[in-house]
C-alpha positions in Angstrom: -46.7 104.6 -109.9 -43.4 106.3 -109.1 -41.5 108.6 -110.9 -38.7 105.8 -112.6 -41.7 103.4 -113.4 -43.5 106.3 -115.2 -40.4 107.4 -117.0 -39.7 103.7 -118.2 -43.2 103.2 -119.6 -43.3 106.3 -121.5 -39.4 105.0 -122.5 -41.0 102.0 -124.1 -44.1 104.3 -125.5 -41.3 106.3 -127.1 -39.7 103.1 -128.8 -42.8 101.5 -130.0 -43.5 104.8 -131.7 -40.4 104.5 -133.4 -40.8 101.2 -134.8 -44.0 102.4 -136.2 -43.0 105.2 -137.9 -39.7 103.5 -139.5 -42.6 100.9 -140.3 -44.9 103.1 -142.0 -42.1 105.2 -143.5 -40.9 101.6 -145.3 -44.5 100.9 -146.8 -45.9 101.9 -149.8 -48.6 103.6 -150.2 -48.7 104.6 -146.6 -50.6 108.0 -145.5 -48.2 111.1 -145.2 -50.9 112.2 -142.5 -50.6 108.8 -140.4 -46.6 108.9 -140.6 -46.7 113.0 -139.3 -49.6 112.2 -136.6 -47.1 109.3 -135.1 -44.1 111.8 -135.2 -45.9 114.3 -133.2 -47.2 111.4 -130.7 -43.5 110.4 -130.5 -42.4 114.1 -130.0 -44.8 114.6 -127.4 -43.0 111.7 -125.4 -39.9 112.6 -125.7 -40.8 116.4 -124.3 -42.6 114.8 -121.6 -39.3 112.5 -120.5 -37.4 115.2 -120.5 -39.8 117.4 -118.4 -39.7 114.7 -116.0 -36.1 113.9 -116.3 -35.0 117.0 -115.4 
């Protein structure tokens, strides 16, 4: 996989993430633990695109 195919993927990683957390954050009753655990996934991504953007 090349560089720009690996970049998009984690892209789209980074999105789906961020349709689950605004998800979970909507929910009730939904585990503070699950919503920070996804957040740190997501941050994780976005570190890693930059890394590899730069």
């Amino acid at each position: 996989m090349n560089l720009n195919a690996h970049l998009i993927e984690l892209k789209k990683k980074h999105q789906h993430l961020s349709n689950e957390v605004e998800q979970a954050q909507r929910a009730p009753g939904v585990d503070g633990l699950q919503v920070a655990t996804l957040k740190k996934q997501k941050l994780r991504l976005k570190e890693e695109i930059e890394r590899l953007s730069a």
